[in-house]
C-alpha positions as CSV (number, residue, x, y, z in Angstrom):
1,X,94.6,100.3,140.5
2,X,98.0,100.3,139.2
3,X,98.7,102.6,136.0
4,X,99.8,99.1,134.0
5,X,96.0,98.0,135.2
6,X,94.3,101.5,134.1
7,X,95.9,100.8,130.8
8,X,94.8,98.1,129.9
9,X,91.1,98.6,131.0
10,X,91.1,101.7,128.9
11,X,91.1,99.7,126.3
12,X,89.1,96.9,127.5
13,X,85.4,95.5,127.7
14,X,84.2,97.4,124.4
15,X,81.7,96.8,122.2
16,X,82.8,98.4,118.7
17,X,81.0,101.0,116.3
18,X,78.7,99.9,113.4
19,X,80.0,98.6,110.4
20,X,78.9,101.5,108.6
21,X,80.7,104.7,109.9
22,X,83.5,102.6,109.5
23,X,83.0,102.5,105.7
24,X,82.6,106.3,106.3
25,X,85.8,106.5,107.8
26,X,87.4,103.6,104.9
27,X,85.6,106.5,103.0
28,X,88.8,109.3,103.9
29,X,91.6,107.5,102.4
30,X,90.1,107.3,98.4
31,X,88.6,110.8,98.6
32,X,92.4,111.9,99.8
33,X,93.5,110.1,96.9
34,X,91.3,112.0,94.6
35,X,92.4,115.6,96.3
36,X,95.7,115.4,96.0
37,X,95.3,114.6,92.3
38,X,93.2,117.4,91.3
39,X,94.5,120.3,93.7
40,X,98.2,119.6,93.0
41,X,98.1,120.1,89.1
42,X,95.6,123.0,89.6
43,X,97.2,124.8,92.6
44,X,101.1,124.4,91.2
45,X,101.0,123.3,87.4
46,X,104.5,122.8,85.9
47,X,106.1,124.4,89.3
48,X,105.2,120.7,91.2
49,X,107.8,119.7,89.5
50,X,110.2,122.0,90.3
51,X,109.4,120.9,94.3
52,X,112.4,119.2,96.4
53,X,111.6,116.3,98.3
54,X,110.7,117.8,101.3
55,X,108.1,120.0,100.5
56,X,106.8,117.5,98.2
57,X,107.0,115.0,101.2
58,X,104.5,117.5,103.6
59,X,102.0,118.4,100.6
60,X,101.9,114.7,100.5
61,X,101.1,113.8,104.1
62,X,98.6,116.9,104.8
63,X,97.0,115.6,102.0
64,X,96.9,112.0,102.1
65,X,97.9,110.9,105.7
66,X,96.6,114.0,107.8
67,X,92.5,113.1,106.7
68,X,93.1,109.6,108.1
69,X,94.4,111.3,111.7
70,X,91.3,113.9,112.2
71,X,88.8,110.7,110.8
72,X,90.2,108.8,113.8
73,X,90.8,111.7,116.6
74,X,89.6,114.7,116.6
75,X,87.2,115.2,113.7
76,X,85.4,111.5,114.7
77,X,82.0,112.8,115.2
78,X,82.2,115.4,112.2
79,X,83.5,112.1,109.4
80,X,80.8,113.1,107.4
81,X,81.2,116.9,107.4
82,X,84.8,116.3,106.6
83,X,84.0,114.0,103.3
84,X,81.0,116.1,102.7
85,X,84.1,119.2,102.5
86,X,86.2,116.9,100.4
87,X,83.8,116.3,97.7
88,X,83.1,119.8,97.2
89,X,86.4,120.5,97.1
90,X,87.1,118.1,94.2
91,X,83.8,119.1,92.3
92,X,84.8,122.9,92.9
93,X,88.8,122.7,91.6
94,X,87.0,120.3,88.4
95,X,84.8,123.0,87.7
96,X,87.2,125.9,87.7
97,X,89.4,123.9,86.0
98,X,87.2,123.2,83.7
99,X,87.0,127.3,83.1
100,X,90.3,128.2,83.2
101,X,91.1,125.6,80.3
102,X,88.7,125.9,78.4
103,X,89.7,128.4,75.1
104,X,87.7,130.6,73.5
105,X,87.6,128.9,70.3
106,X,87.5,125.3,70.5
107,X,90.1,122.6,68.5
108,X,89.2,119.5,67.2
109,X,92.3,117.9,69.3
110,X,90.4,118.8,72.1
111,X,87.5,117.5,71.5
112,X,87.4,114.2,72.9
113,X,85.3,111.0,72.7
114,X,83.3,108.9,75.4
115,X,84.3,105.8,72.8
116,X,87.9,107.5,72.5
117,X,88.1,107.2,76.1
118,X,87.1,104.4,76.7
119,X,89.2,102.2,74.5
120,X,92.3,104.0,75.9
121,X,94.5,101.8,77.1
122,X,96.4,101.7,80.6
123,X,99.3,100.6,81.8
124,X,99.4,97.5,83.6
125,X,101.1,98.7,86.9
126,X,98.2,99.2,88.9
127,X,98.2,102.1,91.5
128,X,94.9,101.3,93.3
129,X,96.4,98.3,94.5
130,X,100.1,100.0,96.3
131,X,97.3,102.7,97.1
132,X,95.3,100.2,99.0
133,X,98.0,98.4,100.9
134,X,99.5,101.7,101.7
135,X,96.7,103.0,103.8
136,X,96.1,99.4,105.6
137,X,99.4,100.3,107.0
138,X,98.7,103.8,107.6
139,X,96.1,103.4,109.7
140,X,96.7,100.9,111.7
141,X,100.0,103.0,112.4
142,X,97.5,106.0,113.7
143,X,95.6,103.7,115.4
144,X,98.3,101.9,117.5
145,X,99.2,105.0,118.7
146,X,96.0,107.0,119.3
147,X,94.3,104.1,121.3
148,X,96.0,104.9,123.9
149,X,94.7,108.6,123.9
150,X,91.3,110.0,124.9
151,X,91.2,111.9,121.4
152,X,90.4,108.4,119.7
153,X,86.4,107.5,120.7
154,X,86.9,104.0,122.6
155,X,84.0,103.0,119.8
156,X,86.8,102.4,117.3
157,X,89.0,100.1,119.6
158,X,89.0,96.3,119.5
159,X,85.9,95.1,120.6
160,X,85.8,92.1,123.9
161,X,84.5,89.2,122.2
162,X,81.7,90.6,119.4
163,X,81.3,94.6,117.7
164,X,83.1,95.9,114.7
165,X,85.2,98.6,116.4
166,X,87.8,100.4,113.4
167,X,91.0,98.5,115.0
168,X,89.1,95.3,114.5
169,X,90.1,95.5,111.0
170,X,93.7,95.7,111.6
171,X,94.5,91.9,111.2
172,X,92.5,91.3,108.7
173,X,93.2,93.8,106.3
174,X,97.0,93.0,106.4
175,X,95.7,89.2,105.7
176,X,93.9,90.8,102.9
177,X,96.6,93.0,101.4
178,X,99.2,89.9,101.6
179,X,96.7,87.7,99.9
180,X,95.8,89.9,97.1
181,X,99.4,90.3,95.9
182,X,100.9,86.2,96.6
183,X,102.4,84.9,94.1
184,X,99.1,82.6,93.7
185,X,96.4,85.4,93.2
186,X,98.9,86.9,90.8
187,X,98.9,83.7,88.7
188,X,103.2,82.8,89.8
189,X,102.5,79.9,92.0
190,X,104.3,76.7,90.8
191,X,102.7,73.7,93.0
192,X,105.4,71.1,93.2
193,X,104.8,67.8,91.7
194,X,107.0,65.3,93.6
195,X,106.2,65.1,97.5
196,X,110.0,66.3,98.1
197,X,109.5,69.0,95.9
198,X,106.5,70.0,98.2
199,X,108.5,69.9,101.2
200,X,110.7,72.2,99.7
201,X,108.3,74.6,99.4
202,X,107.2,74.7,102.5
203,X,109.9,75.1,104.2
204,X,111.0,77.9,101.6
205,X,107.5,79.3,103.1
206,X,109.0,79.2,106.9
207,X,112.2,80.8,105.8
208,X,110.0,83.9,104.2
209,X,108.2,84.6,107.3
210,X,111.5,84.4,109.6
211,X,111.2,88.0,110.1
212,X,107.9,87.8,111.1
213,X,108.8,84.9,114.0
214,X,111.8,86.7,115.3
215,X,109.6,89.9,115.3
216,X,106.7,88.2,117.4
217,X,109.2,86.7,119.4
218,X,111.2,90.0,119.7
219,X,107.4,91.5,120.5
220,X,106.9,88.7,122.9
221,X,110.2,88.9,125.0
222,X,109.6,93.0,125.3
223,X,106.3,92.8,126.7
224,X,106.6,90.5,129.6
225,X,110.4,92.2,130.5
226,X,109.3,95.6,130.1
227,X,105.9,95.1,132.3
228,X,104.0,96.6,129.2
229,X,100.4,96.4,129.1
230,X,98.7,93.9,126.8
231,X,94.9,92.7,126.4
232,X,95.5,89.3,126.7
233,X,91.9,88.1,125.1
234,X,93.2,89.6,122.1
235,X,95.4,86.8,121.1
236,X,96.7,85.4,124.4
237,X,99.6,85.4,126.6
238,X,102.2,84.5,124.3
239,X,100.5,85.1,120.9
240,X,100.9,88.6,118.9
241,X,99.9,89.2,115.6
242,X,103.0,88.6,113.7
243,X,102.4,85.0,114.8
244,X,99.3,85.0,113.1
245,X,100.6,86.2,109.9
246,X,103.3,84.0,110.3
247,X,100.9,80.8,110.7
248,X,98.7,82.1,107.9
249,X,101.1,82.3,105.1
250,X,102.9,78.9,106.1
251,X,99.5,77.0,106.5
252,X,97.9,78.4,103.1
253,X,101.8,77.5,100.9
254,X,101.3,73.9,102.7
255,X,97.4,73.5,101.4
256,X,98.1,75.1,97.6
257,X,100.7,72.3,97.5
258,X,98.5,69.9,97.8
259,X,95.4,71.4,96.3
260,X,96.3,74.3,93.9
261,X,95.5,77.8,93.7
262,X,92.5,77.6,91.4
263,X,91.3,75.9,94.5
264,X,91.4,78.9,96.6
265,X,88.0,80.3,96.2
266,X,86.5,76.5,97.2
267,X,89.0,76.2,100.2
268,X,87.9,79.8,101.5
269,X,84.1,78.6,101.6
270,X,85.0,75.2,103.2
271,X,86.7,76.2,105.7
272,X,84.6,78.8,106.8
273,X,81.7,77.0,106.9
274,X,83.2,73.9,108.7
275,X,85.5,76.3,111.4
276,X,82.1,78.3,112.0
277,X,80.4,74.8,112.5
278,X,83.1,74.0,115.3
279,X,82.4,77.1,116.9
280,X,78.6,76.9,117.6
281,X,78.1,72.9,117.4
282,X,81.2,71.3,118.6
283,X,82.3,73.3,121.7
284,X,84.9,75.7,120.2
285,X,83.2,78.9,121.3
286,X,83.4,77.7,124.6
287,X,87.0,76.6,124.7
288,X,88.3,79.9,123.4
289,X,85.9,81.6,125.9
290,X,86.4,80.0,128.7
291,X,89.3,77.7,128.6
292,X,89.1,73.6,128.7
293,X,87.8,73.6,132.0
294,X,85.2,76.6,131.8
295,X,87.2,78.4,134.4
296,X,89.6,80.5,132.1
297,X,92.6,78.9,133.0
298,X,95.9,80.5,131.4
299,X,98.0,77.0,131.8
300,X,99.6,75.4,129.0
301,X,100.3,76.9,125.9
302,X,97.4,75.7,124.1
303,X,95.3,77.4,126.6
304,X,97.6,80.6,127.3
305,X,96.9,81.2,123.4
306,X,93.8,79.8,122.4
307,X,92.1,82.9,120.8
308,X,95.4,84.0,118.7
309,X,95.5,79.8,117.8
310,X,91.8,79.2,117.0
311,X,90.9,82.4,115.1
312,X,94.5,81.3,113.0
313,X,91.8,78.9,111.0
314,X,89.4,81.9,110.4
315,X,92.3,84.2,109.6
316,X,93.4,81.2,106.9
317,X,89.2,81.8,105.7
318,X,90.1,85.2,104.6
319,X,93.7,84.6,103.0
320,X,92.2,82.4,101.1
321,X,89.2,84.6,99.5
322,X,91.8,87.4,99.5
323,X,93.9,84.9,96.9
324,X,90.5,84.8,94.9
325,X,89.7,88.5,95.1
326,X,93.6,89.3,94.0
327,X,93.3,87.0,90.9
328,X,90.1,88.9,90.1
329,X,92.2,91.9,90.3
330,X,94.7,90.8,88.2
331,X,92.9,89.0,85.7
332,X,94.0,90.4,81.6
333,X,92.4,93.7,81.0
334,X,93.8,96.3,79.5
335,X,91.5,99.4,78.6
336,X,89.6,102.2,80.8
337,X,86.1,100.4,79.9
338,X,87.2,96.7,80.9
339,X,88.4,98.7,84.2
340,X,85.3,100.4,84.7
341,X,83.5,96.9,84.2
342,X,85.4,95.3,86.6
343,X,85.4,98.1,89.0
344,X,81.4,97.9,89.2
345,X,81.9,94.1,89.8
346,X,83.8,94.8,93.1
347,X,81.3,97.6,94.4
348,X,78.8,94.9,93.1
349,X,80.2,91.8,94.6
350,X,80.9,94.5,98.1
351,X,77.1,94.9,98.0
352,X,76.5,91.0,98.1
353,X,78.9,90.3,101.4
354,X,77.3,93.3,102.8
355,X,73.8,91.8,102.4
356,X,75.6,88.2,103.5
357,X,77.0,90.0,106.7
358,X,73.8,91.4,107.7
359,X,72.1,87.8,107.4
360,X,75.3,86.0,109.1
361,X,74.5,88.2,111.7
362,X,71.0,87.8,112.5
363,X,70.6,84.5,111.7
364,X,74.2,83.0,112.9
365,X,76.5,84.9,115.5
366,X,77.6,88.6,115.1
367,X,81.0,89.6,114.0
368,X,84.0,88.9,116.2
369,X,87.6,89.3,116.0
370,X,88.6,87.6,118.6
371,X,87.6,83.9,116.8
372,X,87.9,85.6,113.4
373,X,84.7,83.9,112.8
374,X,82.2,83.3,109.2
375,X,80.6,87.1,110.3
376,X,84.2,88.6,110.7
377,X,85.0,86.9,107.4
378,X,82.3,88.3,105.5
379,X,82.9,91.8,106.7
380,X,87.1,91.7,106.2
381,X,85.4,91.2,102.6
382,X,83.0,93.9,102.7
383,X,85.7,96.2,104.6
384,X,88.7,95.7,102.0
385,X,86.5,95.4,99.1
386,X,85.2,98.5,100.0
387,X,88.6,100.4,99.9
388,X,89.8,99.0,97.0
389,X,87.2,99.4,94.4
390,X,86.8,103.2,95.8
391,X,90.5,103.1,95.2
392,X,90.3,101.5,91.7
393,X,87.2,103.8,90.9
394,X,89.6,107.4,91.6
395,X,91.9,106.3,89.4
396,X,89.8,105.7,86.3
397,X,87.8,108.8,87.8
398,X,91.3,110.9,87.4
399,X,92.2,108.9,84.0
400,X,88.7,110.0,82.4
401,X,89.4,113.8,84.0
402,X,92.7,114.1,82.3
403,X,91.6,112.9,79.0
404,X,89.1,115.5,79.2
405,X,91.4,118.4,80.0
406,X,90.1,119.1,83.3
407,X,93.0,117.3,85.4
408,X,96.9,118.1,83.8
409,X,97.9,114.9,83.6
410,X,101.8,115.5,83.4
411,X,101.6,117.3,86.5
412,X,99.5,115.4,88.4
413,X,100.8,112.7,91.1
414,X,100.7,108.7,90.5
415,X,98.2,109.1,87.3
416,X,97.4,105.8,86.0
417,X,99.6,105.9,83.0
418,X,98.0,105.6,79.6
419,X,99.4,104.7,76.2
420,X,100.3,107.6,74.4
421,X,99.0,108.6,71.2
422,X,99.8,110.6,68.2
423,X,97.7,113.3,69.3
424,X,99.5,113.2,72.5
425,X,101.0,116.3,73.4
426,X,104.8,115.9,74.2
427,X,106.2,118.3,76.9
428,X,109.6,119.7,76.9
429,X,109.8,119.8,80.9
430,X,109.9,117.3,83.3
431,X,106.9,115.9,83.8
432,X,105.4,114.4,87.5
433,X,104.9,111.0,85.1
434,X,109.0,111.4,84.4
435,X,110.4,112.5,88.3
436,X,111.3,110.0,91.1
437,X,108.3,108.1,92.7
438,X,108.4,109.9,95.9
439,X,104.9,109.9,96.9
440,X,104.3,108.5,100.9
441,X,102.2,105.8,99.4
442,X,104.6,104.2,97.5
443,X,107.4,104.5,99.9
444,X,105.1,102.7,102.7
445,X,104.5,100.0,100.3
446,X,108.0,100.2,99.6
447,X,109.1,98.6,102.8
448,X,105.9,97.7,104.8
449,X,106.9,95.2,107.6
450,X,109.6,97.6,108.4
451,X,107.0,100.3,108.5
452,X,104.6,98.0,111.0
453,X,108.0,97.4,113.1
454,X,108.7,101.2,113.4
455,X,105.7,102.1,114.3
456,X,105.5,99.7,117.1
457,X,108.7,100.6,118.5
458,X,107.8,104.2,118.6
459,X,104.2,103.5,120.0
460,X,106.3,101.7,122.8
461,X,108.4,104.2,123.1
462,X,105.7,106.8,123.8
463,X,103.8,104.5,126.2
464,X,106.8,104.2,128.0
465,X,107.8,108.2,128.2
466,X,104.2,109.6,128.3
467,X,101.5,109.3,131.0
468,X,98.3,108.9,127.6
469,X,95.8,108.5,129.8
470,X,96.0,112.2,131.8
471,X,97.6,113.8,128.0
472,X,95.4,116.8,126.8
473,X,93.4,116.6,123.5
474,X,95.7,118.9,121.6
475,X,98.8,117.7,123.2
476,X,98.0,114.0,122.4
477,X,97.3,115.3,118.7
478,X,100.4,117.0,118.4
479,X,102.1,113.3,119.3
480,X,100.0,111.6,117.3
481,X,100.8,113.9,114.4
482,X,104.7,114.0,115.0
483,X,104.5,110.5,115.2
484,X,103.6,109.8,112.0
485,X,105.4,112.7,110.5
486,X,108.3,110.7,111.2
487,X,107.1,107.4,110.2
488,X,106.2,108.5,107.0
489,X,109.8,110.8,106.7
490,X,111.6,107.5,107.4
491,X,109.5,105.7,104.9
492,X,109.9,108.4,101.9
493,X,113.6,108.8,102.6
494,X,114.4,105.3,102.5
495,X,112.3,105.2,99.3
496,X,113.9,107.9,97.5
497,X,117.3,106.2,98.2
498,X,116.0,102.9,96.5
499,X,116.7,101.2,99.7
500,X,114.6,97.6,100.1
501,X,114.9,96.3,104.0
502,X,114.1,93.1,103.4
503,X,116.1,90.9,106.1
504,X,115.5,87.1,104.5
């Protein structure tokens, strides 16, 4: 068997994990979240501030980006000993903190309200959200990479054709975070009125994703001249997943013109249904399976592609519903209580596509990727959901701690930022709220598709240099780890420079 052939069976024929150590795993990137906002303020104070960039910069990414790596590699089989160690690490610096604070004699200015609390009101730049997207891009950066190693379980690879394996939510998740943020979910969509009008607009849509053609072509062009390995069931022979995202965000700008975006919720349950019909009544299943004439035939680009073309309709599904769950997000609100409400509606509304995945799946067909069918659907809802209301529920967790003295709000990173108030006290420092942005999750959201496209180039460039399959465990680790110390360098450098690559 040729290396190119060992490759690409390493990472073939797999069957996935369960859905729910993968919400263990989802489970990391909040809890880091929550960390590095307590232990920085209580560990440095008013010296954080005094930090450069570069220390700031490794604090950041041994606390928010190193969890993710040893949830993936290493520390797989011990995810729940590592939360479990999290947690008591939050509760342990809350409690000292608590102590160390707390004077002899209490004041009456620090006596604070649940009502008082409450009816505090925050700021309307949302952090859970850049949070959120952040880490979708984060690890799927680690995972790229680490596939190709022993140290990540073959569990968490894509699955063949049905299973729920951690790289499985790649795709989706980026559907997801694009959704949640269009101009549509975030009430900015203008449908034409006039058919030309329209037409405009759609082909402003083509022009947007440009980069994302000429990178999947790019993508394309490397693969075959370089002899890299590829899993062609994934999406094809041709197909990549910047195509998809490409297809996506073209095909939803040319329904909203004709439908609207208060439609979006509707047009996400319609097409579901009706593309899972065509899959188990009407012969789809079989086509992208096996081909048009049952034999697997690769001819013709329609068949070449078929699974990166097909699942494109499923993939739609989900942008959709993502542009409904982003205009939930965004809907008026304005104090800590009407975000705690809201907050309880996501974990809620999570429960209910958990209960509808589990029925989907014994009564329908189990989750798979590779048609992006109604059961992958349903769980790219319960998987992002999941994340972001965990992520919405540490920041108002961290809000509620710093009104009640036990978190130092002025020196603690990327606190949701409250209105201040007479009783306010006003610092003569600097202040973490007052410094530069530098913290790795908003630089990666900064510049995401450049992010992807760096990532890929250096998981090629790897591949291409390193024999992964024969690397040792630590070895492979200490790649993996370098890899995405530069990633993130690149990313928080560009950031701190106010530098936007944006190539359209």
């Amino acid at each position: 068997m040729s290396y190119k052939a060992e490759k690409e069976a390493f990472v073939g024929n797999l069957n996935g994990t369960t859905v729910t150590e993968i919400a263990l795993i989802n489970a990391s990137a909040p809890l880091a979240v929550l960390l590095r906002a307590v232990a920085i303020p209580w560990l440095f104070g008013q010296v954080y501030c005094k930090f450069n960039i570069g220390f700031r910069f490794l604090l950041d990414f041994c606390l928010l980006v190193l969890p993710t790596m040893l949830c993936v590699t290493i520390l797989a089989d011990n995810t729940i000993a590592l939360l479990s160690g999290g947690v008591s690490m939050v509760l342990s610096l809350l409690v000292f903190s608590d102590r160390r604070s707390k004077p002899s004699k209490p004041t009456q200015t620090q006596s604070v309200s649940l009502q008082t609390i409450l009816e505090r009101k925050l700021s309307e730049n949302v952090p859970f959200v850049t949070n959120y997207r952040a880490y979708a891009n984060i690890a799927t950066a680690v995972c790229i990479l680490a596939v190709d190693f022993h140290i990540f379980p073959r569990r968490f690879a894509k699955a063949e054709m049905y299973g729920t394996g951690l790289m499985d939510a790649g795709v989706g998740s980026f559907v997801v975070s694009n959704a949640i943020v269009s101009p549509e979910a975030r009430g900015k969509y203008r449908m034409a009125r006039s058919l030309s009008g329209k037409l405009s607009n759609i082909a402003q849509s083509v022009k947007s994703t440009a980069p994302l053609w000429v990178i999947g072509l790019s993508r394309m062009v490397a693969v075959k001249a370089l002899d890299y390995q590829e899993h062609v069931t994934e999406y094809g022979v041709h197909w990549n997943f910047f195509f998809t995202l490409a297809v996506v965000r073209v095909l939803s700008t040319a329904v909203l013109q004709f439908t609207g975006a208060g439609m979006s919720g509707l047009l996400s349950l319609v097409l579901a249904v009706q593309y899972q019909f065509a899959l188990s009544n009407q012969g789809l299943l079989e086509f992208v399976l096996h081909g048009s004439d049952g034999k697997d035939p690769r001819r013709g680009f329609l068949d070449a592609n078929r699974e990166g073309i097909c699942s494109c309709w499923g993939f739609l599904a989900v942008y959709f519903a993502g542009v409904e769950l982003g205009k939930f997000i965004f809907k008026k609100r304005s104090t800590v209580q009407q975000w705690l409400v809201g907050c309880v509606q996501l974990l809620v509304s999570c429960g209910v596509f958990w209960l509808l995945l589990v029925l989907c799946e014994e009564y329908v067909e189990p989750v798979s990727r590779r048609t992006a069918n109604l059961a992958y659907q349903l769980w790219m809802m319960v998987y992002n959901i999941q994340i972001i209301g965990s992520m919405l529920l540490v920041d108002l967790v961290v809000v509620i701690a710093a009104e009640l003295r036990l978190v130092k709000r002025d020196y603690s990173p990327r606190i949701w930022a409250v209105e201040k108030t007479a009783d306010d006290s006003k610092e003569a420092v600097p202040t973490e709220q007052q410094l530069p942005d530098w913290c790795v999750l908003s630089a990666v959201n900064r510049n995401q598709l450049f992010f992807f496209l760096l990532a890929n180039l250096l998981t090629g460039a790897v591949n291409l240099c390193v024999d992964t399959l024969r690397t040792e465990p630590f070895m492979a680790f200490c790649i993996v780890f370098a890899y995405m110390l530069q990633l993130c360098n690149v990313a928080v450098v560009l950031h701190a420079r106010n530098i936007s690559l944006k190539f359209w």
